[in-house]
ZAMARGU-4260 file (C-alpha; in steps of 0.2 Angstrom, whole numbers, plus 5000, padded with zeros to 4 digits):
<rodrens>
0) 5304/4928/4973 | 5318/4922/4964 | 5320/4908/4948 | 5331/4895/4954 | 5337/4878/4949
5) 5331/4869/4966 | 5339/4850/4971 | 5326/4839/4981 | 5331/4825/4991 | 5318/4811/4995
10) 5322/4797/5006 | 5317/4779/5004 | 5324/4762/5009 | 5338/4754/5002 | 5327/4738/4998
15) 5318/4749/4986 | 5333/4756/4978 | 5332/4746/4963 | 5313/4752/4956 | 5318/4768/4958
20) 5331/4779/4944 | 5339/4793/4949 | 5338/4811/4936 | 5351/4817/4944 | 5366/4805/4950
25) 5363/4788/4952 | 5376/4783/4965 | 5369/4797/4976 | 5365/4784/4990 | 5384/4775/4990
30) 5398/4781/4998 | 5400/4799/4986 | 5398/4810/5002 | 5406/4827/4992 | 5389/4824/4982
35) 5376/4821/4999 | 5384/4838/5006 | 5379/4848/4990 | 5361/4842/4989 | 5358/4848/5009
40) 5369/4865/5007 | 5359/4870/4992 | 5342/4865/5000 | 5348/4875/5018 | 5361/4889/5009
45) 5363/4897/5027 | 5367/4881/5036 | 5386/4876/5032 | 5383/4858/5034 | 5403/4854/5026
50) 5411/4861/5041 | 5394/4853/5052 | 5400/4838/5065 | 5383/4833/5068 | 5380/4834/5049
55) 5395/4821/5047 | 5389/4810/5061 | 5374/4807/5055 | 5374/4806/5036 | 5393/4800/5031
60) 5390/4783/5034 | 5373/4782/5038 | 5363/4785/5024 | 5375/4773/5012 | 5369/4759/5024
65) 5353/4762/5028 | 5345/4772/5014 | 5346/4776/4995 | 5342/4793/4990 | 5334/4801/4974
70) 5339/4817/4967 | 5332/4830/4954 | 5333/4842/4946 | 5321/4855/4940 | 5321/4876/4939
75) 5305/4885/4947 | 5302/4899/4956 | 5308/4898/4973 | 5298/4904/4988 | 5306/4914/5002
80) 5304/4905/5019 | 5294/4910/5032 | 5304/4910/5050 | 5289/4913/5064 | 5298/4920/5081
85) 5292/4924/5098 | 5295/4944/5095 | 5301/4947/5112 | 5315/4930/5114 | 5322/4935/5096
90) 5320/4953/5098 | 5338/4960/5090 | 5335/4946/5075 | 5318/4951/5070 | 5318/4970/5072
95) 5336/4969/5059 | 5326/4962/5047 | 5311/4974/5045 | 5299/4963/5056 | 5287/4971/5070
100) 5294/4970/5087 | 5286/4974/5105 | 5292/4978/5123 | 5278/4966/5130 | 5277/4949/5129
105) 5268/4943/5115 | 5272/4923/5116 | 5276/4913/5130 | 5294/4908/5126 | 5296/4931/5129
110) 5298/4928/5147 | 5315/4919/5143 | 5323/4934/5137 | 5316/4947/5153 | 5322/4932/5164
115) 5339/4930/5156 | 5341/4948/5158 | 5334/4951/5179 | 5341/4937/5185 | 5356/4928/5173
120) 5367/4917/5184 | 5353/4914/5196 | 5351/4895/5196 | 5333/4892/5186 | 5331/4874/5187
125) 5340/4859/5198 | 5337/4839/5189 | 5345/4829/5202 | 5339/4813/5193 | 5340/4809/5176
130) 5358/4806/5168 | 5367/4818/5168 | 5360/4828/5182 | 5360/4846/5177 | 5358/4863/5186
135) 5357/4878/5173 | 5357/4896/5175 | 5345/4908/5169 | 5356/4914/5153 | 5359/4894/5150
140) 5341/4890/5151 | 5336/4903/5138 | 5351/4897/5127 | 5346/4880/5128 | 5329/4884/5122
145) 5335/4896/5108 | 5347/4883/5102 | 5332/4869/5102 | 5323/4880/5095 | 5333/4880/5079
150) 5338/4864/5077 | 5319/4861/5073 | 5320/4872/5060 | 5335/4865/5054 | 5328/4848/5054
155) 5314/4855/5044 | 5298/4858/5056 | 5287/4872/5050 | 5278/4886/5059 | 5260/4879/5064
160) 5265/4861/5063 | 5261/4851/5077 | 5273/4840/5087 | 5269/4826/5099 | 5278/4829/5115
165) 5275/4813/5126 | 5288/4810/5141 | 5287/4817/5161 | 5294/4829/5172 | 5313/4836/5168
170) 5320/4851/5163 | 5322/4843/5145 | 5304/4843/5145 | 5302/4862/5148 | 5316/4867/5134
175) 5306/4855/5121 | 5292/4863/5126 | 5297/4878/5124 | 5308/4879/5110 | 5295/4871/5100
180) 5283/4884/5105 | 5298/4897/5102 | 5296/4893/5085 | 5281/4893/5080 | 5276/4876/5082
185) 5262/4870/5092 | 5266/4855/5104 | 5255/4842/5109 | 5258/4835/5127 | 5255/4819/5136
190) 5265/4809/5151 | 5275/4794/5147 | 5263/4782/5159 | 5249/4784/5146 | 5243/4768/5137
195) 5249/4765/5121 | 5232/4767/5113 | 5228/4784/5121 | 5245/4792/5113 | 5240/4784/5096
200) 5223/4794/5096 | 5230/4807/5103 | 5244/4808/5090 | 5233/4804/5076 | 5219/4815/5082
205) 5230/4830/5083 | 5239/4826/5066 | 5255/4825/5073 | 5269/4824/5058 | 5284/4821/5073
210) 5287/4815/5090 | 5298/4818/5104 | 5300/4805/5117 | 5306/4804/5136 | 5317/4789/5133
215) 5322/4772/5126 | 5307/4763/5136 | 5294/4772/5131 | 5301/4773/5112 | 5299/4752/5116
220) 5284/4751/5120 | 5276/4761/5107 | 5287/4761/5090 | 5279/4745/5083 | 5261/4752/5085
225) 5264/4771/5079 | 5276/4764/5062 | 5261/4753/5058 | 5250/4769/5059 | 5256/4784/5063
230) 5274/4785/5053 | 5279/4801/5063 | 5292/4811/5051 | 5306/4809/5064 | 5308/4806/5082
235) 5318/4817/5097 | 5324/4804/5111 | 5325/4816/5125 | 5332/4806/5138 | 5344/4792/5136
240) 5354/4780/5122 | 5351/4780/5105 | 5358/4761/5106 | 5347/4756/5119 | 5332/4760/5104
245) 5322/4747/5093 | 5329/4756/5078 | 5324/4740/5068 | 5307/4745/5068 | 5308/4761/5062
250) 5318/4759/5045 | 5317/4776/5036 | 5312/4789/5051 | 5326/4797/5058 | 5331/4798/5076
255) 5337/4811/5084 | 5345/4813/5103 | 5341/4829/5114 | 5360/4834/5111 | 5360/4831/5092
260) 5345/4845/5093 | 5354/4855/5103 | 5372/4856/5093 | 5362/4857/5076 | 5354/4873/5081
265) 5371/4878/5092 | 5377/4877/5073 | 5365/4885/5064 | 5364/4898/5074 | 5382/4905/5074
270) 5381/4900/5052 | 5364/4911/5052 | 5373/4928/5063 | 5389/4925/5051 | 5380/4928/5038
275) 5370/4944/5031 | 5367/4934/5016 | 5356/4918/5025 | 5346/4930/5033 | 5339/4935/5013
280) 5330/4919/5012 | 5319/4922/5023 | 5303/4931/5027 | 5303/4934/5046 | 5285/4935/5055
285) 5279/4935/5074 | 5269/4924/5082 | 5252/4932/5088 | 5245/4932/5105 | 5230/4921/5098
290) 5239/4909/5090 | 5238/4890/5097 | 5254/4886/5106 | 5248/4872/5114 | 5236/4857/5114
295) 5233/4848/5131 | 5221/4833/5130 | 5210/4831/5144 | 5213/4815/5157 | 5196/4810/5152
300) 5188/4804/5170 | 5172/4802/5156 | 5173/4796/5140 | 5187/4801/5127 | 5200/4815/5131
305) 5197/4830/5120 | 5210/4842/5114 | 5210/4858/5121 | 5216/4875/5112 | 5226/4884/5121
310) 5235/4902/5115 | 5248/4911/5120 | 5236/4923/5126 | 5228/4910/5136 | 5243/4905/5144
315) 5250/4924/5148 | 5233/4927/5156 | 5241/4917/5171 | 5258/4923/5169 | 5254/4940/5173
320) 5242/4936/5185 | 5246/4924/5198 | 5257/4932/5209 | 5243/4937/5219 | 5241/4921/5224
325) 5261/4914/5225 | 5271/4931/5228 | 5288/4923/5222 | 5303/4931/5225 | 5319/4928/5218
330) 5331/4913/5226 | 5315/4907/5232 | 5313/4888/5228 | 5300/4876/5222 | 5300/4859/5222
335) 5293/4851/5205 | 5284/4835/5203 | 5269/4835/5194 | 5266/4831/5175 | 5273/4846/5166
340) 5259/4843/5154 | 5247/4847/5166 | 5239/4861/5163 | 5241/4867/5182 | 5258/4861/5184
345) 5264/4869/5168 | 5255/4887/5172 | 5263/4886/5188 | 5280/4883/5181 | 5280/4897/5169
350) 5273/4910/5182 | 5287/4907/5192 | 5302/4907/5182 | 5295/4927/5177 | 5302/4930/5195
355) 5318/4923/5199 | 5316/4907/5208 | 5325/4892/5209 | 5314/4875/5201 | 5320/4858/5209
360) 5314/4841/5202 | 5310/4828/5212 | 5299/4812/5208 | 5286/4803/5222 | 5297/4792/5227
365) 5311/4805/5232 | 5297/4817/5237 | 5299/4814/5257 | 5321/4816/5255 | 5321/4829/5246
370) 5307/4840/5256 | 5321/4839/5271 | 5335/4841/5259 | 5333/4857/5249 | 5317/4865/5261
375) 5308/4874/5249 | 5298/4887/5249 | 5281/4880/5241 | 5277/4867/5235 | 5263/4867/5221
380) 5255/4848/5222 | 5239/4842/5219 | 5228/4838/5234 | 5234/4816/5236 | 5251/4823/5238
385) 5245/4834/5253 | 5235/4819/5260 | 5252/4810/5258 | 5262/4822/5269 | 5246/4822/5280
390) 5248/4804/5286 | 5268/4807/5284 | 5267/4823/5298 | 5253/4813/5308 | 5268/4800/5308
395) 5281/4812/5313 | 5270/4820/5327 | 5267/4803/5336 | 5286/4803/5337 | 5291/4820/5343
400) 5276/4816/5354 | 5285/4799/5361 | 5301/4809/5364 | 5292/4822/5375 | 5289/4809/5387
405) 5305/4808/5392 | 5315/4818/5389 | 5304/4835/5377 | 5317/4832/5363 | 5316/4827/5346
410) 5329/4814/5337 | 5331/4821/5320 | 5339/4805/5315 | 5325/4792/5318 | 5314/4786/5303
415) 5298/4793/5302 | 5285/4782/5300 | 5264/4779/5299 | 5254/4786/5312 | 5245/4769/5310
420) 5261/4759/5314 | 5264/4772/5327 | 5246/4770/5336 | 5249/4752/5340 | 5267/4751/5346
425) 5263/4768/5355 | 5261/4770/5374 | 5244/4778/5383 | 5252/4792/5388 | 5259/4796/5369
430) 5243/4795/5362 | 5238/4807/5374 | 5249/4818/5370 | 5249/4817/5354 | 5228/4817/5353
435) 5228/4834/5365 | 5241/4845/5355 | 5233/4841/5338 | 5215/4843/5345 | 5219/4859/5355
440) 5227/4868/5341 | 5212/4863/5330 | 5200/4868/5342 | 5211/4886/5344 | 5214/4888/5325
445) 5195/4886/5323 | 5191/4899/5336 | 5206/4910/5326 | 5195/4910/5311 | 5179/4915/5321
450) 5184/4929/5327 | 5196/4935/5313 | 5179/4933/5301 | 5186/4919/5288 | 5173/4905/5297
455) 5163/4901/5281 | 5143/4905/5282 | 5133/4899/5267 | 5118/4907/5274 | 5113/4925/5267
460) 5107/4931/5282 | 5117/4944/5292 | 5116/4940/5313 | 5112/4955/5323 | 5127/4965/5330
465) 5122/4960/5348 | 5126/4943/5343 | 5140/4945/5333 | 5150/4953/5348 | 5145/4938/5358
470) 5153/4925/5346 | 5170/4936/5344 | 5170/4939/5363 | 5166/4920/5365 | 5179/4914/5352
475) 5191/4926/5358 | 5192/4919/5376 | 5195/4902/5370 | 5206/4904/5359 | 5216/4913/5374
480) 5215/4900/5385 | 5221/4888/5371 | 5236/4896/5366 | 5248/4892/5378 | 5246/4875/5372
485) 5246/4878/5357 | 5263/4887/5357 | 5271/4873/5367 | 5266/4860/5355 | 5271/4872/5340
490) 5288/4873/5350 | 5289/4854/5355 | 5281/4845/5340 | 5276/4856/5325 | 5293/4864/5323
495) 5300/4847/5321 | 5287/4843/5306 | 5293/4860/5297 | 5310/4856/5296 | 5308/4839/5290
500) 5295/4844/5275 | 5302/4863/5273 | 5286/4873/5264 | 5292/4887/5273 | 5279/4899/5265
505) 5265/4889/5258 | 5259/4873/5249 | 5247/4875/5233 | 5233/4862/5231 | 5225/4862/5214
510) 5220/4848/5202 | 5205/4842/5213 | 5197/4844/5230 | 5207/4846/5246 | 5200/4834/5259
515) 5194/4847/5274 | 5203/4837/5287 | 5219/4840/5277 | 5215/4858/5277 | 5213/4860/5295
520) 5227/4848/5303 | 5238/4861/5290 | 5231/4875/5297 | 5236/4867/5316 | 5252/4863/5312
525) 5256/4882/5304 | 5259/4876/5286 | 5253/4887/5275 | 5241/4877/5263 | 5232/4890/5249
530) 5219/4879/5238 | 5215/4882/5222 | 5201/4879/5204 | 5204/4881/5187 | 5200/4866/5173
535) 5211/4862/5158 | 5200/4873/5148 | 5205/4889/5157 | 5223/4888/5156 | 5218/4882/5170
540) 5222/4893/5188 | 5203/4904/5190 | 5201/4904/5209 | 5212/4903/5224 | 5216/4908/5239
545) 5226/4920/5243 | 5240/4923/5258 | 5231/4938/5266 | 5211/4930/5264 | 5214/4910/5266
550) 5196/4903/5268 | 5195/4888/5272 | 5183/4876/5265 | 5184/4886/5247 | 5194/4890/5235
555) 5195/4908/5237 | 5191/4922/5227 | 5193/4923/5206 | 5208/4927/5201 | 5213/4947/5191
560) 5201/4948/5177 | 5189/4931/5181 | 5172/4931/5180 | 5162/4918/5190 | 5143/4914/5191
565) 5131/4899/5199 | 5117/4895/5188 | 5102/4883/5190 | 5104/4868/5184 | 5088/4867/5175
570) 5084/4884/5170 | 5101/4891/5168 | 5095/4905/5178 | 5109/4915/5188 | 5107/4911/5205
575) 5110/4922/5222 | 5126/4921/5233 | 5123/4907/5245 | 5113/4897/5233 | 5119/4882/5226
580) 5121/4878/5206 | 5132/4876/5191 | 5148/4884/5192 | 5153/4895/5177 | 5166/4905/5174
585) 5171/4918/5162 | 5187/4926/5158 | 5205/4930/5145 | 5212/4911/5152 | 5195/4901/5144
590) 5203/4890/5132 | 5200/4896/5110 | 5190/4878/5110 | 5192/4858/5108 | 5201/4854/5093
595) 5194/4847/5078 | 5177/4845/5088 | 5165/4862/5088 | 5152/4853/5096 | 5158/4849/5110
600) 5165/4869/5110 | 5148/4875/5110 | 5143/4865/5123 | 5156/4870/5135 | 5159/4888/5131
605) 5142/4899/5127 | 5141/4913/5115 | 5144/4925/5129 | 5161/4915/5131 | 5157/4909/5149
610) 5163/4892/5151 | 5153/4877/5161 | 5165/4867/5174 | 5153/4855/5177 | 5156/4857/5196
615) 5142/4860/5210 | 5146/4878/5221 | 5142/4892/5230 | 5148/4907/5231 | 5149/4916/5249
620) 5138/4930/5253 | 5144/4947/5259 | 5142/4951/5279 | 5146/4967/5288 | 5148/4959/5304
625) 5151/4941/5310 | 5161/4926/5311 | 5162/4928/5291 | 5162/4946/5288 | 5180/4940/5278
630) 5172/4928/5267 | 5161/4935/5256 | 5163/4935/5237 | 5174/4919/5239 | 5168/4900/5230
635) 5166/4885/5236 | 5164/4869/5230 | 5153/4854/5233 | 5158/4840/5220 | 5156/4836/5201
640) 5137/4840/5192 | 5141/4824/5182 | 5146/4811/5197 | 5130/4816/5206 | 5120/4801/5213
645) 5103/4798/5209 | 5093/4786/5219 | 5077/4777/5217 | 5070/4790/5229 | 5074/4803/5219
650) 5088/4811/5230 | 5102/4817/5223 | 5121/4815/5234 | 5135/4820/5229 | 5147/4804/5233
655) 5163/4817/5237 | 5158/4822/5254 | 5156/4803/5260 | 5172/4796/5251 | 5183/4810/5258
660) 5175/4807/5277 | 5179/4786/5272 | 5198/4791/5267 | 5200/4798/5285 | 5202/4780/5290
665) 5219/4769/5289 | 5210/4754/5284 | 5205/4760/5268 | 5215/4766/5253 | 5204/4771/5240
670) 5185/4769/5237 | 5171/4774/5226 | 5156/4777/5231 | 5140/4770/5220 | 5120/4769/5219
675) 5115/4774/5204 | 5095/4769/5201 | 5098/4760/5218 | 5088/4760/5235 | 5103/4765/5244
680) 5121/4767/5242 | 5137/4755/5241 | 5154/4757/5238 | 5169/4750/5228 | 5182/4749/5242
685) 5202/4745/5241 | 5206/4739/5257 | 5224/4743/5265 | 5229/4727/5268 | 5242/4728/5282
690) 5233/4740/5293 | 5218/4729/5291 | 5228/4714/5298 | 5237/4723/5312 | 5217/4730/5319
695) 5209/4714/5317 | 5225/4709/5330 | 5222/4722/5340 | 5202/4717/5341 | 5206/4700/5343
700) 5194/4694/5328 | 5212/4685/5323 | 5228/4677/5334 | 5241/4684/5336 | 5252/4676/5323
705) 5238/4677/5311 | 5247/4682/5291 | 5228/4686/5282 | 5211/4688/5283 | 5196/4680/5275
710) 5186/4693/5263 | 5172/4690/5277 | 5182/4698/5292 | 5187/4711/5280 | 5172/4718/5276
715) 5165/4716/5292 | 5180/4729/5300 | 5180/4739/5284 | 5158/4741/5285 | 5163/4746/5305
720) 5175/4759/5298 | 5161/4768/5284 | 5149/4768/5299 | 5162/4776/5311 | 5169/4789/5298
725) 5154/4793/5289 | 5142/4794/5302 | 5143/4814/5301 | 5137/4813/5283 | 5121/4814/5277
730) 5120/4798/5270 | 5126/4781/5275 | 5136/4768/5263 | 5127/4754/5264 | 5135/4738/5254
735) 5153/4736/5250 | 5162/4727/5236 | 5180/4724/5243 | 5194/4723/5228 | 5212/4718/5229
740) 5220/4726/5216 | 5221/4746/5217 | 5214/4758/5204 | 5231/4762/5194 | 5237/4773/5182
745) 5243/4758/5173 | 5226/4748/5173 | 5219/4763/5166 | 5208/4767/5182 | 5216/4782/5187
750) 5219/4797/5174 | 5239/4804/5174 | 5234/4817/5187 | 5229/4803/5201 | 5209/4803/5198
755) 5201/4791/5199 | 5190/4786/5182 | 5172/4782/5190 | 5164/4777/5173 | 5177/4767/5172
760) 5179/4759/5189 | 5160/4755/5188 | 5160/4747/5170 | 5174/4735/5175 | 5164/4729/5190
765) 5147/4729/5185 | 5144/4711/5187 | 5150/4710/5206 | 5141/4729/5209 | 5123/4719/5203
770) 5126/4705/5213 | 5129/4717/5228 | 5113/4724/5227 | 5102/4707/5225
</rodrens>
């Protein structure tokens, strides 16, 4: 510590100017700018803010218009800073100045520097769509974080100080992210889509003192709210004009652009390695493996989101262990669409840029183009985006099947369109076509998984060998007689699909249940679909399945160093494999707890550290012998503990099974099964409105020329379509409630991550779901 005469600078606006008298220099807010740069160079020594452009920018003519300053002046003992560093990024920096170094990553923002270093003008990520579009190499992208990184220290955020990061998926997204957590700082993540009233609690709930933004719009649409009562410290506008901001709001708080961040620390940087003197003032320290580097606030499908702890430890858990389940070379290229704040997404992301490959990002709307145009080697999604493909590539098989008929070629150039649009213009002997390749190669792909042992058996007993060689000898006959088929419609059809959606070696389902008939038709079609489990608690990846072990119907084995468990419901007992239960899990990912909220901690993680999902499962048993001699060890799933069903009759159903059989149908968009305390069930259903009108045509119930329906003739076809689909389940859907309007992101009936909020859905139609049981 040294005895200093220390200058402090506090802002204020200019309206208050005159209540307030300066100790040190009066005129200090006017036009005196020799005296403004003296204050900032003594309060930053290493910083040469006089030869700074961004300094001059910002603060020759700003401040004299917009704000007064007050300075004084006072001697006290001054404090040496502490600069906290991710040991391994900032290596050369921190072991020159006497702080404790380590080959192995200890922080997240470490795989940058191993990255820069293997693969350094490989192409890292690919933004085709924001302004400007952007391409960088590894070396830049490491820069880019480094020199974020600093210009948050410059700017005056401290190490443990939490920063609201709100705004979607772009590589802007990931450099914030990671050049807060480069220095220290934790982030607190959310997509722009959110409401207004989620991000406040969010923001205040996490004690936030800053903000970055995606862009202008969403800077709108919130500023009048968070200035009332929030008054964040300073704001980073990531994407877009400063101009194009309500700044009139937000007298007082600075603004900051993504490029004014990025030259400030360019700046700093080359001042701080000039100088063996600037380096003096500060005390260096590394971030820990336990410390927080993020929170991630749950989509809340029930009740309130809650903020989840998540270390750097947490977070490297996945890091190091997921190549099992993607083996990522380098050059290999993944397309990016998800929320980078989700927990899966973001894993993902930084797992795969430890191995060389190349990130494209791509929005929903440009998913389909950019699938054919860069062909990428996985594609990590969550489950509606595979169900989206599925009715894509059904689409595209009722084409390459009507150009078999004449002439057993494929037009590359026509649109691909709905296989329900399809199905009515298409002729009887397309249908068939189409109908007898899809349902051969299911029929051969299931008699695959017989005799190859990955057919899932939850029963624990083992059949007897005689009849076990029967079932291979069986399976393996069929599915010899079925192959030629099958490789003729994998040469005439499936071919076709691959090169118009790319995945060359395998899409990865995670964020929510995979709809079986998805599974399967991917399975047909030789794309490779792996499915994963995890929760936002454990980091989140803690099961999937791997490329050599694929089991359809689960979700694989646990991942390196994962624990999992099924207890009773009731007793909390640890249950057999084959019995059903509770799902727990146990393992380095499982989150350090919910902020601010050790109640809800201990309810979720017990004292042994195994954490409850809340999800229904099984986990197979081991066979020597049989049609799922493969399987055992693996877990599958069976729906959500909480969204269980209880009927006056005192059964329980779990409503997934029947809504995923119900979405099999074109006539239905979304639907939400309900019964609770009821005799019987019903469901909330959104009708697809166009395929609706085109099979009540093709039924007859209306002419020809007809533009609508009545909500009687819809709920008749819609009631005939449960009954068809669902007649396999073991329960029936009785009653329907048909809506217009979609559950939404925007109408707060759908979380961020494309799930549908059932509490919530149910509250907002109670009225009509009482009248439908009367």
């Amino acid at each position: 510590m040294t005895t200093a005469t220390v200058i402090s600078v506090s802002s204020f606006p200019t309206n208050r100017m005159s209540t307030v008298s300066s100790t040190f220099c009066s005129n200090f807010g006017g036009t005196d700018f020799s005296k403004r740069h003296a204050a900032f160079q003594f309060l930053v020594p290493h910083y040469n803010f006089k030869n700074s452009k961004i300094f001059h920018k910002r603060f020759s003519n700003g401040l004299s218009s917009r704000r007064g300053f007050r300075l004084s002046c006072e001697t006290k003992t001054e404090e040496i800073k502490i600069r906290r560093c991710s040991p391994y990024l900032e290596r050369t920096l921190v072991s020159s100045n006497g702080a404790l170094t380590s080959d192995d990553w200890r922080a997240v923002p470490d795989i940058w520097r191993s990255s820069a270093e293997k693969y350094g003008d490989r192409v890292a990520v690919v933004d085709p769509y924001h302004d400007p579009p952007t391409s960088l190499t590894y070396k830049q992208l490491e820069q880019e974080i480094l020199d974020f990184s600093e210009g948050l220290r410059v700017i005056g955020v401290k190490p443990d100080e939490k920063l609201a990061l709100f705004a979607d998926n772009s590589y802007r997204w990931l450099v914030t992210d990671q050049g807060m957590m480069a220095m220290g700082a934790v982030d607190v993540v959310r997509g722009s889509r959110s409401s207004i009233e989620e991000l406040l609690q969010i923001y205040i709930h996490s004690e936030s003192v800053a903000l970055a933004v995606d862009n202008p719009e969403l800077f709108n649409r919130i500023v009048e709210t968070f200035c009332s009562k929030a008054a964040p410290r300073f704001v980073i506008l990531l994407w877009g004009e400063k101009s194009h901001l309500a700044i009139n709001r937000m007298e007082g708080i600075p603004i900051f652009s993504y490029k004014e961040i990025i030259d400030l620390g360019q700046e700093s940087c080359k001042a701080f390695s000039d100088s063996d003197d600037a380096r003096q003032h500060y005390k260096y320290e590394t971030i820990s493996s336990d410390d927080i580097a993020t929170l991630v606030y749950t989509s809340g499908t029930t009740g309130n989101p809650k903020g989840v702890m998540l270390t750097h430890k947490n977070l490297l858990h996945q890091i190091n262990n997921l190549w099992d389940v993607v083996p990522a070379q380098p050059a290999d290229r993944f397309l990016s669409m998800l929320p980078p704040w989700h927990a899966y997404e973001r894993a993902a992301e930084y797992f795969i840029f430890t191995h060389g490959i190349e990130q494209v990002y791509t929005t929903v709307r440009n998913l389909k183009v950019d699938l054919q145009q860069y062909q990428p080697h996985y594609l990590i999604t969550v489950p509606l985006v595979f169900e989206t493909l599925y009715r894509y590539d059904m689409g595209l098989m009722w084409k390459c099947s009507a150009d078999v008929e004449p002439m057993w070629k494929f037009s590359a150039g026509m649109a691909p369109i709905g296989i329900q649009k399809q199905l009515s213009t298409s002729s009887t002997l397309r249908k068939i076509l189409a109908f007898m390749f899809i349902k051969i190669s299911l029929t051969y792909m299931e008699m695959k998984r017989i005799y190859e042992g990955t057919y899932l058996v939850r029963s624990r007993k083992e059949p007897s060998y005689f009849v076990s060689m029967l079932d291979w000898l069986w399976a393996r006959i069929i599915a010899a007689i079925l192959l030629p088929v099958h490789m003729l419609a994998k040469k005439l059809v499936y071919s076709k699909i691959h090169s118009a959606i790319g995945i060359s070696k395998a899409g990865v389902s995670g964020g929510g249940s995979l709809p079986s008939h998805v599974d399967k038709f991917f399975e047909a079609i030789g794309v490779v679909v792996q499915n994963g489990y995890g929760m936002t608690e454990s980091s989140p990846v803690t099961a999937a399945r791997r490329p050599s072990n694929n089991v359809l119907g689960s979700i694989g084995l646990p991942i390196r160093h994962t624990e999992f468990k099924i207890v009773d419901a009731e007793t909390g007992e640890t249950l057999p494999h084959g019995s059903k239960g509770i799902v727990k899990v146990r393992g380095p990912q499982v989150m350090k707890g919910y902020y601010k909220n050790p109640l809800a901690t201990k309810e979720a993680v017990d004292e042994d550290g195994w954490l409850n999902s809340g999800d229904i499962g099984w986990i197979a048993p081991y066979h020597s012998r049989g049609r799922s001699r493969h399987c055992g060890g693996v877990i599958v799933l069976e729906g959500r503990a909480k969204d269980t069903i209880v009927l006056l009759t005192g059964e329980n159903v779990e409503p997934l099974e029947l809504e995923e059989a119900a979405m099999r149908s074109s006539l239905i968009q979304q639907i939400v099964v309900i019964g609770q305390d009821q005799r019987r069930l019903g469901a909330i259903v959104v009708p697809n409105k166009d395929e609706v009108l085109e099979a009540a045509k093709k039924w007859s119930i209306v002419d020809p020329d007809a533009t609508e329906l009545s909500k009687k003739q819809i709920t008749s076809l819609l009631n005939e379509e449960l009954r068809k689909w669902t007649s396999g389940c073991s329960f029936q859907i009785g009653p329907i409630l048909v809506i217009d309007e979609p559950f939404t992101i925007d109408s707060g009936l759908m979380t961020p991550t494309m799930k549908i909020r059932r509490d919530k859905v149910v509250a907002l139609y109670k009225e009509q779901i009482a009248d439908l049981y009367k």
